[in-house]
N, CA, C and O atoms as CSV, one atom per row, in Angstrom:
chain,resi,resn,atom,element,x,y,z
A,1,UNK,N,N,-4.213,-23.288,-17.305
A,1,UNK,CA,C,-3.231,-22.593,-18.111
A,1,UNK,C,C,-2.580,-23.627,-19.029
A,1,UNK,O,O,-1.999,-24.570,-18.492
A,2,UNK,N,N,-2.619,-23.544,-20.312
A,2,UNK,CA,C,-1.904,-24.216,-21.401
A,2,UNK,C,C,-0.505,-23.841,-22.042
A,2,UNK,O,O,-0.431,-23.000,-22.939
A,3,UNK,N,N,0.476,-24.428,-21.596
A,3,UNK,CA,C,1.700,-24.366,-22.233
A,3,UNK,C,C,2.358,-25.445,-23.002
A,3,UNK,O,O,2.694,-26.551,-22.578
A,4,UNK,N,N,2.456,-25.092,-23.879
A,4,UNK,CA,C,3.843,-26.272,-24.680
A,4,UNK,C,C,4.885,-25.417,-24.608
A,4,UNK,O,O,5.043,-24.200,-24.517
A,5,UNK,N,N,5.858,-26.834,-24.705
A,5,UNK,CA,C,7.270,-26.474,-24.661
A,5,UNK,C,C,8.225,-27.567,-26.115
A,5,UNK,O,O,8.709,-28.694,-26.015
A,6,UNK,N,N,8.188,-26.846,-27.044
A,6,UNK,CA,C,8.756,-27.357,-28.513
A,6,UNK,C,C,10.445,-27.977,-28.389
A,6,UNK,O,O,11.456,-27.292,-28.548
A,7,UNK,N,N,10.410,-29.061,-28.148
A,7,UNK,CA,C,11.969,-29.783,-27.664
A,7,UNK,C,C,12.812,-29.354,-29.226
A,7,UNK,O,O,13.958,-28.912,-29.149
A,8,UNK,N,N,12.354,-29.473,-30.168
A,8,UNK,CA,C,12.720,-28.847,-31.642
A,8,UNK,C,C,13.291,-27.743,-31.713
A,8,UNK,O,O,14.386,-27.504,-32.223
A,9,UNK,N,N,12.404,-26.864,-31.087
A,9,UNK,CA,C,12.824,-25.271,-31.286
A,9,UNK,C,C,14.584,-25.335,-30.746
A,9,UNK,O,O,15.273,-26.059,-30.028
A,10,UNK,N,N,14.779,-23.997,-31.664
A,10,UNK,CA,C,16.046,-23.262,-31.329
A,10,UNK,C,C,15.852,-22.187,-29.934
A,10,UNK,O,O,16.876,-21.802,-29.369
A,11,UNK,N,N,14.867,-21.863,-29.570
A,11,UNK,CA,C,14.773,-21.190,-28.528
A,11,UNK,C,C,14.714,-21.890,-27.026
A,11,UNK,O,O,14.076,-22.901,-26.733
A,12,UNK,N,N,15.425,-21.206,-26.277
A,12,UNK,CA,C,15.924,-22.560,-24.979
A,12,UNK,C,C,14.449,-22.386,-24.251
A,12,UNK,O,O,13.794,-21.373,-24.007
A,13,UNK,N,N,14.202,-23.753,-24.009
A,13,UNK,CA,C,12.726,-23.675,-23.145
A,13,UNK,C,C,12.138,-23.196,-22.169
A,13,UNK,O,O,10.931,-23.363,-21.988
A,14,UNK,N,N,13.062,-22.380,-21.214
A,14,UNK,CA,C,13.132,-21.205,-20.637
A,14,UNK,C,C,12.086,-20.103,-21.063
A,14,UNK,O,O,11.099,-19.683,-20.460
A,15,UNK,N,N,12.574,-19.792,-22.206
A,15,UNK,CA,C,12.554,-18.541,-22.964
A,15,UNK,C,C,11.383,-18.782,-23.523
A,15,UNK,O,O,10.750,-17.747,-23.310
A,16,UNK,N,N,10.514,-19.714,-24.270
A,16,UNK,CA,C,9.472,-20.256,-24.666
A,16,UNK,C,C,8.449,-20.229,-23.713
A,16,UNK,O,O,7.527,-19.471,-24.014
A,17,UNK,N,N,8.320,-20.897,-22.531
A,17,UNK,CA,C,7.665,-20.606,-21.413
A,17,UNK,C,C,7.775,-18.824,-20.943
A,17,UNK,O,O,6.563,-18.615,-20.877
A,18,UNK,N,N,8.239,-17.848,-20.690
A,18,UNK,CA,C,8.312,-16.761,-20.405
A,18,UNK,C,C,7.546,-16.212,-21.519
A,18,UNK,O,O,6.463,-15.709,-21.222
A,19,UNK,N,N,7.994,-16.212,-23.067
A,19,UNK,CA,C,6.833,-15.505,-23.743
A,19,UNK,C,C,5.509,-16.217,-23.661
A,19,UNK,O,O,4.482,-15.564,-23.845
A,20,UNK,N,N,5.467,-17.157,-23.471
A,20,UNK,CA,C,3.728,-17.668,-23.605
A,20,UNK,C,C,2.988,-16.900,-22.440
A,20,UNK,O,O,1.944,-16.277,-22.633
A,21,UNK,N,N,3.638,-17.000,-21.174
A,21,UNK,CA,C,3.382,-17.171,-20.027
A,21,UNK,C,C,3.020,-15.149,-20.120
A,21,UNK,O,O,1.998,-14.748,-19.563
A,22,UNK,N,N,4.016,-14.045,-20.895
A,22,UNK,CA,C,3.786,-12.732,-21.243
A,22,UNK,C,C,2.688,-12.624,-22.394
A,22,UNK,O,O,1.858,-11.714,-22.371
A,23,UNK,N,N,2.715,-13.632,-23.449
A,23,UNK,CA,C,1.330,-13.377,-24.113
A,23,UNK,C,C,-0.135,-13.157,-23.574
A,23,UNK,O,O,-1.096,-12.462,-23.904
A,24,UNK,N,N,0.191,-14.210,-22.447
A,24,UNK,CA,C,-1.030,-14.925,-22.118
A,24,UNK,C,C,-1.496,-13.530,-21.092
A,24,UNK,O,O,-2.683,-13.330,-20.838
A,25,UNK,N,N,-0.781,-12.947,-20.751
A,25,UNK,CA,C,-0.753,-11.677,-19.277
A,25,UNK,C,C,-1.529,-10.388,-20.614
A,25,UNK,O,O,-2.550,-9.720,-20.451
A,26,UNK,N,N,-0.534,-10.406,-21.951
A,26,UNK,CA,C,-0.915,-9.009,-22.595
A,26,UNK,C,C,-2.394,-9.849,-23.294
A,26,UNK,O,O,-2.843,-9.197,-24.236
A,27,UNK,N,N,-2.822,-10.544,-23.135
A,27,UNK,CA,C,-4.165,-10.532,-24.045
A,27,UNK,C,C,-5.493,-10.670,-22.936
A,27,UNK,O,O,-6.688,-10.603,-23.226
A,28,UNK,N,N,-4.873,-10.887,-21.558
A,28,UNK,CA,C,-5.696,-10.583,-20.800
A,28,UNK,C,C,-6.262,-12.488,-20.134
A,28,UNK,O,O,-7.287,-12.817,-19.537
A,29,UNK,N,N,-5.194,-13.244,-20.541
A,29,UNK,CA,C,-5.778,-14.667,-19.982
A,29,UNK,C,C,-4.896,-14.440,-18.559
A,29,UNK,O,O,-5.332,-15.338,-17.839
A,30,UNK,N,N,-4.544,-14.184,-18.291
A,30,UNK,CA,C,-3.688,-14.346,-16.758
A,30,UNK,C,C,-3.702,-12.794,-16.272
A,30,UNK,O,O,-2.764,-12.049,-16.554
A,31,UNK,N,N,-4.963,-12.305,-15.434
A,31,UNK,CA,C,-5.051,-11.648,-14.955
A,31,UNK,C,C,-4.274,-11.213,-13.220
A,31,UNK,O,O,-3.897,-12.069,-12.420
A,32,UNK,N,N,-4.209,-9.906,-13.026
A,32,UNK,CA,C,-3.816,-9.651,-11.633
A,32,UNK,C,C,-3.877,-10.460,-10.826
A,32,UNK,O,O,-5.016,-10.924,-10.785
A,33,UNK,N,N,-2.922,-11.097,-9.808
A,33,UNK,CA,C,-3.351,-11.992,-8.394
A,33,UNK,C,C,-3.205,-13.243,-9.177
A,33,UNK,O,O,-2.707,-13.909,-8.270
A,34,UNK,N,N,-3.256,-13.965,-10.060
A,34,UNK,CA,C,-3.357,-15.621,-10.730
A,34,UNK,C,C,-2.248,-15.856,-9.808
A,34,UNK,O,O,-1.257,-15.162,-9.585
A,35,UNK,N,N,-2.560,-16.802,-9.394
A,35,UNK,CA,C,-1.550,-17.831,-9.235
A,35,UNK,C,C,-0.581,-18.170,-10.004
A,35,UNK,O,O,-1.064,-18.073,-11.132
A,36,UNK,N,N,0.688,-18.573,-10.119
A,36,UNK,CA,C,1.477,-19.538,-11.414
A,36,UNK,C,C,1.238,-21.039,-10.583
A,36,UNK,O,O,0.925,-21.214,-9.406
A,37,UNK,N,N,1.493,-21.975,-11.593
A,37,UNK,CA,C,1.570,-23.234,-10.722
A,37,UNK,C,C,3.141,-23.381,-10.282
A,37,UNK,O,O,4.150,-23.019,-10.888
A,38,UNK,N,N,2.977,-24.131,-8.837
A,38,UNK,CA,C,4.167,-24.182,-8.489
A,38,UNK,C,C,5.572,-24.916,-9.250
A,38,UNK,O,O,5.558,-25.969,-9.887
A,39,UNK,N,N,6.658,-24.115,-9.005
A,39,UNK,CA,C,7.597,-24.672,-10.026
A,39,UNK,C,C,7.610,-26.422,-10.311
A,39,UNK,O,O,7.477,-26.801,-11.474
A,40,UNK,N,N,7.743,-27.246,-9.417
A,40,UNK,CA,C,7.955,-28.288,-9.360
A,40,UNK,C,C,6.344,-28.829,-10.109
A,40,UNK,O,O,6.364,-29.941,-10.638
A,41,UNK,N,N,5.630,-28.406,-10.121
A,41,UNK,CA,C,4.175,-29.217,-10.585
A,41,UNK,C,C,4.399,-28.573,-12.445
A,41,UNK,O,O,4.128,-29.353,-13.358
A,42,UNK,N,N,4.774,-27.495,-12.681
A,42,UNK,CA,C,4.539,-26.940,-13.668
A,42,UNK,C,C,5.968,-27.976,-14.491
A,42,UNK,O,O,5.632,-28.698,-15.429
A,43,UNK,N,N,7.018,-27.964,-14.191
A,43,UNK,CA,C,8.343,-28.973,-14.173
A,43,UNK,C,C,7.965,-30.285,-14.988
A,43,UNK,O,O,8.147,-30.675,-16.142
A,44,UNK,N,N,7.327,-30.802,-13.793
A,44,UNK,CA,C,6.891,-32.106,-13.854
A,44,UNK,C,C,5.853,-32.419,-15.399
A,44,UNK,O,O,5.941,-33.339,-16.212
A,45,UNK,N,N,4.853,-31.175,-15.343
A,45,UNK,CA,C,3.572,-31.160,-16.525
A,45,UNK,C,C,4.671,-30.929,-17.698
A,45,UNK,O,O,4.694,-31.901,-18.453
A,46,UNK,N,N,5.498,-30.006,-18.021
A,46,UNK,CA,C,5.754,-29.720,-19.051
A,46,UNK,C,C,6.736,-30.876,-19.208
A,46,UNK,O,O,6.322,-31.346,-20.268
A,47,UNK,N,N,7.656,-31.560,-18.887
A,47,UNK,CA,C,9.081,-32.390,-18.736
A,47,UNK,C,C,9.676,-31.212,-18.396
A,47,UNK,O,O,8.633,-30.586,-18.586
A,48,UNK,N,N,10.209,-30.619,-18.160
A,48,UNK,CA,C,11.652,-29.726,-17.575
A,48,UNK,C,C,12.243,-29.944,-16.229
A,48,UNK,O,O,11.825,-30.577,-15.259
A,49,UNK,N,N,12.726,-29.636,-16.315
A,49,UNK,CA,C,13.970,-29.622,-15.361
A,49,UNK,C,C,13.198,-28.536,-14.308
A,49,UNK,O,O,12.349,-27.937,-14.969
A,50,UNK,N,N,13.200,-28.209,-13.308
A,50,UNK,CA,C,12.542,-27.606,-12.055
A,50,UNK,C,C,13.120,-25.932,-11.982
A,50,UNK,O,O,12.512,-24.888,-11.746
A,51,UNK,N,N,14.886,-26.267,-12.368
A,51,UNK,CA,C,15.486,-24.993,-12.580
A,51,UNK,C,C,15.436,-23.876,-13.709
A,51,UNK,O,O,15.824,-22.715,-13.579
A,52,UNK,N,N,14.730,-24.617,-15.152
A,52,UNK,CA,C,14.119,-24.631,-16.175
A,52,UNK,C,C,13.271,-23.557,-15.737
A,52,UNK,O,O,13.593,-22.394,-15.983
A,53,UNK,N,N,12.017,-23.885,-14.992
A,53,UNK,CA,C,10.943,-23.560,-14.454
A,53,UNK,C,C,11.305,-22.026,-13.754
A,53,UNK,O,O,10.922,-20.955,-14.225
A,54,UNK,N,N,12.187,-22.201,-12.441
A,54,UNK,CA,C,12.585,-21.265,-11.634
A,54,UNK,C,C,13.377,-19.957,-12.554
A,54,UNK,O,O,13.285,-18.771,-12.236
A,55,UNK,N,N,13.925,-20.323,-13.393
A,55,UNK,CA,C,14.920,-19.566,-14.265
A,55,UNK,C,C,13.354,-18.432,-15.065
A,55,UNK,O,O,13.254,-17.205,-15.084
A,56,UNK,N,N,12.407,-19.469,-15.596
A,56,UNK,CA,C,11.591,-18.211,-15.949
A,56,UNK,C,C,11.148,-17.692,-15.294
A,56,UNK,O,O,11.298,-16.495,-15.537
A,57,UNK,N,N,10.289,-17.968,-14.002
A,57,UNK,CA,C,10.111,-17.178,-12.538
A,57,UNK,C,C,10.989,-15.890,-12.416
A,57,UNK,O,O,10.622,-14.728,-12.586
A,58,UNK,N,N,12.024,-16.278,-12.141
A,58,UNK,CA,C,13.421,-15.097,-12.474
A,58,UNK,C,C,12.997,-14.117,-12.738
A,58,UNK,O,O,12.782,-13.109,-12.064
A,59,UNK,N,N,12.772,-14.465,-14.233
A,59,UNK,CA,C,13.148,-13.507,-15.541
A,59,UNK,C,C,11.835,-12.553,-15.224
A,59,UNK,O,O,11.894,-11.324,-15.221
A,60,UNK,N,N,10.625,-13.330,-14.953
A,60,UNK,CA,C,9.563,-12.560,-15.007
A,60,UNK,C,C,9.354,-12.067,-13.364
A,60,UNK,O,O,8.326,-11.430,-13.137
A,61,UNK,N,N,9.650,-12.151,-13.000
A,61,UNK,CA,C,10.047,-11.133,-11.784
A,61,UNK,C,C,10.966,-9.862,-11.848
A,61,UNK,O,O,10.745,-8.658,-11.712
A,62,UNK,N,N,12.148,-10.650,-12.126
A,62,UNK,CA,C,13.213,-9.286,-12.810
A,62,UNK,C,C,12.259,-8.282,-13.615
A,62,UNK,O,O,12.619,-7.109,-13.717
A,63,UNK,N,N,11.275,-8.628,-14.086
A,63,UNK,CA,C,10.691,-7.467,-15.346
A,63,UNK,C,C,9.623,-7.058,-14.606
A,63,UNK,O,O,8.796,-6.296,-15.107
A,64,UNK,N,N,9.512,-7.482,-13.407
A,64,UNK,CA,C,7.742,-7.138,-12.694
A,64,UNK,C,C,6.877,-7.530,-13.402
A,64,UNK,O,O,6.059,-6.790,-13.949
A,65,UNK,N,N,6.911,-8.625,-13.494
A,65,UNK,CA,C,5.528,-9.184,-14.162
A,65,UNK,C,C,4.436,-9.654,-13.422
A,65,UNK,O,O,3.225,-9.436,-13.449
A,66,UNK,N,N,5.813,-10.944,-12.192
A,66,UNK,CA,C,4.915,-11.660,-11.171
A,66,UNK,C,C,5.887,-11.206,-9.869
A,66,UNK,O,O,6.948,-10.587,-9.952
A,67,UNK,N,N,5.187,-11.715,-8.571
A,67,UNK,CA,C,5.815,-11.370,-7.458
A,67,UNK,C,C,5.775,-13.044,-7.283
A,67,UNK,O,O,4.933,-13.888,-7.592
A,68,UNK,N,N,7.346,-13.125,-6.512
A,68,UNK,CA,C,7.194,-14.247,-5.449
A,68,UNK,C,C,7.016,-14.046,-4.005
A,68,UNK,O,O,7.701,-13.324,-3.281
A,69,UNK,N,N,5.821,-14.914,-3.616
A,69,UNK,CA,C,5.806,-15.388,-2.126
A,69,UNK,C,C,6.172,-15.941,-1.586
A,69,UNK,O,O,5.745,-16.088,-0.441
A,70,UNK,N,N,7.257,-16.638,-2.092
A,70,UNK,CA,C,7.897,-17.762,-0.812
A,70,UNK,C,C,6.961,-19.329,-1.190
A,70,UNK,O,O,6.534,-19.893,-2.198
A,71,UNK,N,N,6.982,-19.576,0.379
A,71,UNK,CA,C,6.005,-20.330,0.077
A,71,UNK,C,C,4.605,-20.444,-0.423
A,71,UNK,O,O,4.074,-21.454,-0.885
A,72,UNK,N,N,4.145,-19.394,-0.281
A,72,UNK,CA,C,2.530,-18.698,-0.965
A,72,UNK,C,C,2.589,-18.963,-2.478
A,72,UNK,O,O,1.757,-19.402,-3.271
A,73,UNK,N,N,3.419,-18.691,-2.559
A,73,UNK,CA,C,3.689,-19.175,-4.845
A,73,UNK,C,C,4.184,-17.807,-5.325
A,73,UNK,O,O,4.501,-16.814,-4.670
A,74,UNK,N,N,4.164,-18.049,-6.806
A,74,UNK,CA,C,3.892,-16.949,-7.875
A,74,UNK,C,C,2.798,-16.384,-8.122
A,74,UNK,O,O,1.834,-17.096,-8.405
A,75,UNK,N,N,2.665,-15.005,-8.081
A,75,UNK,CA,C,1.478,-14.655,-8.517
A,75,UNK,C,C,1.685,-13.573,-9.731
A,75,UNK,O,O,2.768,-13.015,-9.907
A,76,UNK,N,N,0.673,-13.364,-10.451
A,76,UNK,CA,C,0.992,-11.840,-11.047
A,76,UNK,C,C,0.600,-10.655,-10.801
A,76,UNK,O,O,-0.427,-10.491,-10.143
A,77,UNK,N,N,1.291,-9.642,-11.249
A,77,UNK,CA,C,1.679,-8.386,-10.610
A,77,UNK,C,C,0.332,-7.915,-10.895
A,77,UNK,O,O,-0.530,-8.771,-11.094
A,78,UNK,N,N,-0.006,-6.577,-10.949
A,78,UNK,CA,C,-0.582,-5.784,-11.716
A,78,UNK,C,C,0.243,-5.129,-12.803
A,78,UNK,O,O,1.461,-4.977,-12.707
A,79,UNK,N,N,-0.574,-4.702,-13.974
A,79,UNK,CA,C,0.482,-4.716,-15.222
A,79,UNK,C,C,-0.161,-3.572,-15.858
A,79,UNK,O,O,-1.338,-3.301,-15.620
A,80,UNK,N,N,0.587,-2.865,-16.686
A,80,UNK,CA,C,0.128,-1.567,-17.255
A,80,UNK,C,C,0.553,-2.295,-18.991
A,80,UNK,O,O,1.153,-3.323,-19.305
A,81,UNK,N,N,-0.057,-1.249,-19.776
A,81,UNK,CA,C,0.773,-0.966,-21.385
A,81,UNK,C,C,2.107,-0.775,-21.404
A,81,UNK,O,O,2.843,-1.109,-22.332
A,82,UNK,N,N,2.455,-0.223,-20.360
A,82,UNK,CA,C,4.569,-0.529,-20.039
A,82,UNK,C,C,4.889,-1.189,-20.403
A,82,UNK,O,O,5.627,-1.441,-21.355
A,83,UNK,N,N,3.932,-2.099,-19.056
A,83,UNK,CA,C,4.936,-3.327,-18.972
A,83,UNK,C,C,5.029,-4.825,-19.922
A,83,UNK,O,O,5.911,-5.654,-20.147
A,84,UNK,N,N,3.836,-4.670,-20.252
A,84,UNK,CA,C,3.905,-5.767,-21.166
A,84,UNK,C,C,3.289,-5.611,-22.095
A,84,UNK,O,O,2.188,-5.073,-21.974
A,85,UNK,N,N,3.914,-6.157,-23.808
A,85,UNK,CA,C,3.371,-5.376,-25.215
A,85,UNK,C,C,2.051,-5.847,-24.886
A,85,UNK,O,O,1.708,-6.939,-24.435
A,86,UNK,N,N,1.174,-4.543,-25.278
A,86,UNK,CA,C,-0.092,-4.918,-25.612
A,86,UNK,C,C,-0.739,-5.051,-27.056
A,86,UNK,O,O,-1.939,-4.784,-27.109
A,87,UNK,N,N,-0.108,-5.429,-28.238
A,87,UNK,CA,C,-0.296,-5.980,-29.335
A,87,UNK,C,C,-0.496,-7.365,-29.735
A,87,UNK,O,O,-0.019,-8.001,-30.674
A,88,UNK,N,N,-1.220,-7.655,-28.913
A,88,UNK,CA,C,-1.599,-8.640,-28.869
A,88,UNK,C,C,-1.683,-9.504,-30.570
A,88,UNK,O,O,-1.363,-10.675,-30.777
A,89,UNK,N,N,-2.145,-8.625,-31.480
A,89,UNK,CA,C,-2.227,-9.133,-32.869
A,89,UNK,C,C,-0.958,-9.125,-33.422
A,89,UNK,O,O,-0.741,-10.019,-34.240
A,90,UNK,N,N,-0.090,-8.365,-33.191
A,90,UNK,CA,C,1.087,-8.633,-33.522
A,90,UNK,C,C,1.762,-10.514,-33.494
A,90,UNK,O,O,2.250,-11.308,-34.297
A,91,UNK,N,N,1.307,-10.465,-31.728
A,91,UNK,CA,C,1.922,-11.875,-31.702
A,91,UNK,C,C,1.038,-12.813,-32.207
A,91,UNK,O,O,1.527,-13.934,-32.069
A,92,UNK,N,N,-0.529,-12.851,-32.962
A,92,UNK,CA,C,-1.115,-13.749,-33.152
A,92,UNK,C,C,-0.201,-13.449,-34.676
A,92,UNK,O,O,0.652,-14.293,-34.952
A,93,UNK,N,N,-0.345,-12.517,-35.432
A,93,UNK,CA,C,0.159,-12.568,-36.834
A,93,UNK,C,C,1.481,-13.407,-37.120
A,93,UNK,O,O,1.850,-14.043,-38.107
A,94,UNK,N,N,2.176,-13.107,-35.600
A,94,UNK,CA,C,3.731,-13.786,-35.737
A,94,UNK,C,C,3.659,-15.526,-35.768
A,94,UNK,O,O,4.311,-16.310,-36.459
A,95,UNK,N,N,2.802,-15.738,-34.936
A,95,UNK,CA,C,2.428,-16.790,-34.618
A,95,UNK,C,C,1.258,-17.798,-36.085
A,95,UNK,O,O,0.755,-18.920,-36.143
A,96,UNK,N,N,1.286,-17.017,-36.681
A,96,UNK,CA,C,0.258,-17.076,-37.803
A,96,UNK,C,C,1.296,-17.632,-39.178
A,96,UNK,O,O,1.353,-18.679,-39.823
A,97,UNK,N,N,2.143,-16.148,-39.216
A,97,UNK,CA,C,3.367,-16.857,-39.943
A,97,UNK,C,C,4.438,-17.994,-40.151
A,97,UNK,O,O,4.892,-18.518,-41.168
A,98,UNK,N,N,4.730,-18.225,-38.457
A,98,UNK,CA,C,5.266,-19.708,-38.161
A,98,UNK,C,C,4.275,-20.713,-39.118
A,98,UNK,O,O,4.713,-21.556,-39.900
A,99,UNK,N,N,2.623,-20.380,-38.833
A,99,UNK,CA,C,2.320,-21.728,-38.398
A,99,UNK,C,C,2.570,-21.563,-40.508
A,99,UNK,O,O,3.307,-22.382,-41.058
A,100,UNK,N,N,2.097,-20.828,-41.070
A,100,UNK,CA,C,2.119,-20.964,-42.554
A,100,UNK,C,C,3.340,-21.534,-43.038
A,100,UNK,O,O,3.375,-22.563,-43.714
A,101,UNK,N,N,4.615,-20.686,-42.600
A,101,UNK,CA,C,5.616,-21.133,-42.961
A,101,UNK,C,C,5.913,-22.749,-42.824
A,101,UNK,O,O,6.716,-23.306,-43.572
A,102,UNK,N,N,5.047,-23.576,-41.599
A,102,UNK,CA,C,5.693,-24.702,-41.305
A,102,UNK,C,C,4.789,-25.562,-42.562
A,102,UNK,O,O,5.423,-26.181,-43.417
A,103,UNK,N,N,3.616,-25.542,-42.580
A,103,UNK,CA,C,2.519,-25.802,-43.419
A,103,UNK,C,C,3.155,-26.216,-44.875
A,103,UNK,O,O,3.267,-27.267,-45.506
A,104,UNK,N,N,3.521,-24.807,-45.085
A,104,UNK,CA,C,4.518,-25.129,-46.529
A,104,UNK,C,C,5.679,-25.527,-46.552
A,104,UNK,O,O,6.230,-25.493,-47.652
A,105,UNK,N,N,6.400,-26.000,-45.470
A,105,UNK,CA,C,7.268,-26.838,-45.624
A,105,UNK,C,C,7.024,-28.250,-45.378
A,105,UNK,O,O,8.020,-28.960,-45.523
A,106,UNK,N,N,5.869,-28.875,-45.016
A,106,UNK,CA,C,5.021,-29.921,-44.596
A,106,UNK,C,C,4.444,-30.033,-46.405
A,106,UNK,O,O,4.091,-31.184,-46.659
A,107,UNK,N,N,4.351,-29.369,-47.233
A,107,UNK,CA,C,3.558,-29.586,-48.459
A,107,UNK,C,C,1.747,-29.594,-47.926
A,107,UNK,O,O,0.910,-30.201,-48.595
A,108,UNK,N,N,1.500,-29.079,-47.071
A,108,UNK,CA,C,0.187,-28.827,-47.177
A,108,UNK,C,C,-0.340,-27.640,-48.156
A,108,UNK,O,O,0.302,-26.705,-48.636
A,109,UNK,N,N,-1.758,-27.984,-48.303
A,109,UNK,CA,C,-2.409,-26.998,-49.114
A,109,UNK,C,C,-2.766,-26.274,-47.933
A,109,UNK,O,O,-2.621,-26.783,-46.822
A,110,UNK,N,N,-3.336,-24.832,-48.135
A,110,UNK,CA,C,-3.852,-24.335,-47.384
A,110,UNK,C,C,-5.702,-24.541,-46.763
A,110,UNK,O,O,-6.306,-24.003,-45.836
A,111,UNK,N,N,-5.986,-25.244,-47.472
A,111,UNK,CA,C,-7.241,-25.485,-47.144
A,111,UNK,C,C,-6.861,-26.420,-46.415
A,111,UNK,O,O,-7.445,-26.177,-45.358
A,112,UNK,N,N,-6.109,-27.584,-46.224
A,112,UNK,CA,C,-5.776,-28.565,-44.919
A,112,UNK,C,C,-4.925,-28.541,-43.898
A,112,UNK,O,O,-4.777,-29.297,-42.938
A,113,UNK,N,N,-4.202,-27.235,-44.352
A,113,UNK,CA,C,-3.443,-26.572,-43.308
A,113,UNK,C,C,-4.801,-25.922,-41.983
A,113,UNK,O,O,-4.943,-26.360,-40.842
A,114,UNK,N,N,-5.504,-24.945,-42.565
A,114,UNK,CA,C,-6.796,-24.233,-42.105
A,114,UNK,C,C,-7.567,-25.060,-41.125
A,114,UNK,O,O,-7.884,-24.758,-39.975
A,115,UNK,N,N,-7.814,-26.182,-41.803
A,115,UNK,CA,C,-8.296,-27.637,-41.606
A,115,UNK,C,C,-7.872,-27.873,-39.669
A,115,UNK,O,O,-8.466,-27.930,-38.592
A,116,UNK,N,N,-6.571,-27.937,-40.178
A,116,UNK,CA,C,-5.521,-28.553,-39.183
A,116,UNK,C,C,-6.004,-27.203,-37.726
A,116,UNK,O,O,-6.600,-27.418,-36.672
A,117,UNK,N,N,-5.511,-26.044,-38.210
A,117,UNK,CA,C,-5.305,-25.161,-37.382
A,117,UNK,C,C,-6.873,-24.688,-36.666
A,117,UNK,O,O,-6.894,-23.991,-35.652
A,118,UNK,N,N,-7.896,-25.076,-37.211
A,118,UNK,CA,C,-9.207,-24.798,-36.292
A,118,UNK,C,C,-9.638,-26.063,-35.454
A,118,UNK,O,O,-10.526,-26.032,-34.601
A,119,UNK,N,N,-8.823,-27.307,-35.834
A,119,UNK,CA,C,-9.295,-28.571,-35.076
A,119,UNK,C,C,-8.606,-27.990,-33.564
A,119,UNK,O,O,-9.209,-27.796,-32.509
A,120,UNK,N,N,-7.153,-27.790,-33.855
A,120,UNK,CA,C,-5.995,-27.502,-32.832
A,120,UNK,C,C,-6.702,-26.373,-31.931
A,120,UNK,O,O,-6.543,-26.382,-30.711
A,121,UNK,N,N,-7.407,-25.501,-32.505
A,121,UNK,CA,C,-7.947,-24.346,-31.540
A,121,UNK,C,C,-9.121,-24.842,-30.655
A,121,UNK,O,O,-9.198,-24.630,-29.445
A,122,UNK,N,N,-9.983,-25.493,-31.363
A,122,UNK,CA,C,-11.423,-26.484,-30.740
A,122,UNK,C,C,-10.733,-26.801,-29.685
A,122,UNK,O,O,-11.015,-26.153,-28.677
A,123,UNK,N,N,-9.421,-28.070,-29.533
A,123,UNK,CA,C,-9.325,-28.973,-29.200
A,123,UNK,C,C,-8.765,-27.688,-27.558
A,123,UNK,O,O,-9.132,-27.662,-26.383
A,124,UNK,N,N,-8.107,-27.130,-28.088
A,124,UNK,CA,C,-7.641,-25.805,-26.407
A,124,UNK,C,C,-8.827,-25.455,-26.084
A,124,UNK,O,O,-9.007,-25.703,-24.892
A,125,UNK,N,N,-10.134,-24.789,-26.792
A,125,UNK,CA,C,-10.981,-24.291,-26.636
A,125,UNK,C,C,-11.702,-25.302,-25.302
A,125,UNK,O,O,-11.999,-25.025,-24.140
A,126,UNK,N,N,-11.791,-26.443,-26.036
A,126,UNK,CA,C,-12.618,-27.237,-24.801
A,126,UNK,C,C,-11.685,-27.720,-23.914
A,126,UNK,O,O,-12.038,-28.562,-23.089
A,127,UNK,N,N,-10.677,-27.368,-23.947
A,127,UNK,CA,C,-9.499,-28.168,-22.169
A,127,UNK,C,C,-10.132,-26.683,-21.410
A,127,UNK,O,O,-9.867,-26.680,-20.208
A,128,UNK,N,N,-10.746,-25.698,-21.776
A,128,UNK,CA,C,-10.601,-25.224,-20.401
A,128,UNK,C,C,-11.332,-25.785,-19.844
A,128,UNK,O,O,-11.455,-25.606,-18.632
């Protein structure tokens, strides 16, 4: 499972981890039963703080996303079109716009912006 956590952003890193962690559920990468990694290992990978970690656990429990086991871990729920948006293109488009918007504030052209953004996908493509 691949997460960043943007120390830049205005959004508290909490909150950053919880939508990735809901993208990743509505497009179908974190299926029923997954495991989460345990707070303290996931903590440690990203830099955060442990409570950081637990705080999104929380949140995505509060919403039925994942169940906790205790000591057994996090897992995820089973999930309907309810529960979590299934527009998946929505969030790639949103995510599409960031990346343009940042591009042109960087003074890239778009052909080395493009450039940039299929190396970055390769480079996830082969960590799995």
């Amino acid at each position: 499972m691949i997460l960043r956590i943007d120390p830049d952003s205005p959004v508290p890193p909490y909150e950053q981890l919880r939508e990735q962690v809901v993208t990743m559920m509505a497009a179908g990468r974190l299926r029923e039963g997954t495991r989460l990694p345990p707070i303290r290992q996931l903590a440690a990978d990203l830099n955060l703080a442990p409570g950081t970690v637990a705080r999104t656990y929380r949140e995505l429990e509060g919403n039925g996303l994942v169940v906790s086991r205790g000591r057994h871990g996090t897992f995820v729920r089973a999930i309907d079109a309810a529960t979590v948006p299934a527009d998946a293109d929505a969030g790639l488009a949103d995510a599409a716009r960031t990346f343009a918007v940042r591009a042109h504030q960087l003074g890239a052209d778009p052909g080395t912006a493009l450039d940039h953004a299929r190396k970055a996908l390769g480079e996830l493509a082969s960590a799995r």
